[in-house]
Backbone as numpy.savetxt, mean C-alpha at the origin, in Angstrom:
# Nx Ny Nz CAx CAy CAz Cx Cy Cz
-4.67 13.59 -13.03 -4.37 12.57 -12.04 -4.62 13.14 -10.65
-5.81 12.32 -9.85 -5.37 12.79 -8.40 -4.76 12.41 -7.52
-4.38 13.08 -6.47 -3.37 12.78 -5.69 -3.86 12.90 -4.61
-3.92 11.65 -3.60 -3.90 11.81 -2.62 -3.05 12.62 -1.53
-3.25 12.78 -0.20 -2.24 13.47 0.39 -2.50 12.74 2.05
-1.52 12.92 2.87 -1.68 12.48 4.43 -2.93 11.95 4.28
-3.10 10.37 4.12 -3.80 9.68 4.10 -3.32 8.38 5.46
-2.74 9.14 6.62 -1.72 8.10 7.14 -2.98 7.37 8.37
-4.02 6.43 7.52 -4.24 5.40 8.23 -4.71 4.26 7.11
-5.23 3.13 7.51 -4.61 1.79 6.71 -6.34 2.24 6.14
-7.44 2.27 6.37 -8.64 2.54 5.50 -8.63 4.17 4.62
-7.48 5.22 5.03 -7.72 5.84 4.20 -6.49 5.96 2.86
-5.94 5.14 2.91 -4.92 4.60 1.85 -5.39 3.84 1.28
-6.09 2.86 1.56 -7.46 2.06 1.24 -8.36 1.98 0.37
-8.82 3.27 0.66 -9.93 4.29 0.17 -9.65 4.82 -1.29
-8.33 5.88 -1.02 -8.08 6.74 -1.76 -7.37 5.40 -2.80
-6.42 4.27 -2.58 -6.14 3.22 -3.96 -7.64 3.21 -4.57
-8.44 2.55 -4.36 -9.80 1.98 -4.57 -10.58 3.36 -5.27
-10.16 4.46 -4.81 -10.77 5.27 -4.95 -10.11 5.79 -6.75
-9.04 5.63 -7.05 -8.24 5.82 -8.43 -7.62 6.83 -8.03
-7.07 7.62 -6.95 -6.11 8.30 -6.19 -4.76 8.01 -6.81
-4.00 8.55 -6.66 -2.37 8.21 -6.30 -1.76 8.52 -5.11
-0.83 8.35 -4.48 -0.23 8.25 -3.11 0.58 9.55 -3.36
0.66 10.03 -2.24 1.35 10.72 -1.90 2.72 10.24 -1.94
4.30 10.45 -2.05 5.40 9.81 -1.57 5.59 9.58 0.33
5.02 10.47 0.96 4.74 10.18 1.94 4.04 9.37 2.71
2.57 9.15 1.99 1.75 8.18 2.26 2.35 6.98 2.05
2.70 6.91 0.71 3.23 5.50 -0.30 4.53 5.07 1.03
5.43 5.94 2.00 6.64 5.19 2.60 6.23 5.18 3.93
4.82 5.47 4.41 4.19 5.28 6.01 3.35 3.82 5.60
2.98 3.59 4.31 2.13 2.26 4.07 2.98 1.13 3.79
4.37 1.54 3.03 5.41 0.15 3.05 6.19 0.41 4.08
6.53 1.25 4.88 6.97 0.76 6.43 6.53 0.17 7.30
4.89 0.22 7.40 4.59 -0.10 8.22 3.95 -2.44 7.44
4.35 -1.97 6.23 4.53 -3.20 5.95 5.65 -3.78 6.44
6.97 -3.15 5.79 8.21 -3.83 6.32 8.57 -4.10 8.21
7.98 -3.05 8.55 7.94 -3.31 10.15 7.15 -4.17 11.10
5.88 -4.92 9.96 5.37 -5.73 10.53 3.98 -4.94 11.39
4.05 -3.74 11.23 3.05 -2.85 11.96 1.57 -3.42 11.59
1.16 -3.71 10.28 0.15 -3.84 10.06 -0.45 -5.25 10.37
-1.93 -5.16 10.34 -2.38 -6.71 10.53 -2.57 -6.89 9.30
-2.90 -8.67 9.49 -2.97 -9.71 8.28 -4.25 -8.91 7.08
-5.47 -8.07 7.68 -6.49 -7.72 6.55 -6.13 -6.55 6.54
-5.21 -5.67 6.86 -4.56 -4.65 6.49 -3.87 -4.57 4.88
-3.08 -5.86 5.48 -1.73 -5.78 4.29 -2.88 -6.32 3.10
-3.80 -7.17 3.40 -4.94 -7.94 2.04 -5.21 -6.92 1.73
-5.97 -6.00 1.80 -6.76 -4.82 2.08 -5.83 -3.67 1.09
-4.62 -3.52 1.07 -3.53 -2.84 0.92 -3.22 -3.44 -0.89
-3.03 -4.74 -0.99 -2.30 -5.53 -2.12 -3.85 -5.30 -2.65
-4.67 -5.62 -2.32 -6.06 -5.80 -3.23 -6.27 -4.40 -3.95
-6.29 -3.77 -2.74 -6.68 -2.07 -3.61 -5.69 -1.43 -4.32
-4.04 -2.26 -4.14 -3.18 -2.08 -5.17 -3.11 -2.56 -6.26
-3.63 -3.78 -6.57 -4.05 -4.42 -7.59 -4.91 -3.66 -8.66
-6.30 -3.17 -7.97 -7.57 -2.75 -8.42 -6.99 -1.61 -8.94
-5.95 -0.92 -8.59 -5.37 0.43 -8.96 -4.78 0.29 -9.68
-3.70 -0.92 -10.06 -3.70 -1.25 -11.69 -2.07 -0.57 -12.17
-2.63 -0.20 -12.44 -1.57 0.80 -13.42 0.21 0.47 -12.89
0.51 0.98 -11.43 2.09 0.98 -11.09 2.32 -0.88 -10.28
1.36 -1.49 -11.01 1.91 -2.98 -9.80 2.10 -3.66 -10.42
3.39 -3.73 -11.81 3.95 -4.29 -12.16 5.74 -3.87 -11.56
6.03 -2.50 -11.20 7.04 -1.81 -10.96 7.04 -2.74 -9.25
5.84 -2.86 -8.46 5.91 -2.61 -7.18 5.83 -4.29 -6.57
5.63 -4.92 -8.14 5.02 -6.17 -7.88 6.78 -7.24 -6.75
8.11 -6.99 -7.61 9.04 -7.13 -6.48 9.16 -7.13 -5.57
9.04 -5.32 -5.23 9.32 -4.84 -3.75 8.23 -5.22 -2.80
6.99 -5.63 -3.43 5.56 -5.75 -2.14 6.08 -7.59 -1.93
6.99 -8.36 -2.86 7.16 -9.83 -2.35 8.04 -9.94 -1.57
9.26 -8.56 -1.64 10.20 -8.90 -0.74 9.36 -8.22 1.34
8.24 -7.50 0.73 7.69 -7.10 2.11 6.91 -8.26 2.55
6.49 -9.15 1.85 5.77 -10.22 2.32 6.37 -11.12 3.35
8.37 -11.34 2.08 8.98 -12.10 3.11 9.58 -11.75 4.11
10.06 -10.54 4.20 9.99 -10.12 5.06 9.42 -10.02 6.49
8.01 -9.63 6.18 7.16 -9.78 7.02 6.90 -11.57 7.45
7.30 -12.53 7.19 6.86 -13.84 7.53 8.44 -13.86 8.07
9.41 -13.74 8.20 10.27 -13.83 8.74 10.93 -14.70 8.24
């Protein structure tokens, strides 16, 4: 399994999902903060869920917590 590491911008978290990477725990809580904080833009967060999707494997576990960042994020 590889592992990504300090991947802390929104195309190289991007990258490395798409890429069949795994997140760092660090990466993985700079990419849902900056979800929950609203930091990111609208083809960020697409960009983010898509290449989490394509990555498959953990987005049944994450599939909750990324709806409560959605609502979140819509306020």
């Amino acid at each position: 399994m590889l592992m990504a590491t300090t991947l802390r911008t929104w195309g190289g978290i991007i990258s490395a999902l798409l890429g069949g990477r795994d997140l760092s725990a660090e990466d993985t809580f700079w990419a849902m903060d900056g979800l929950v904080r609203g930091e990111a833009t609208s083809a960020q967060v697409a960009g983010f869920l898509v290449a989490l999707r394509a990555k498959g494997r953990r987005l049944r576990r994450l599939r909750g917590w990324l709806r409560l960042c959605v609502v979140m994020r819509r306020g």
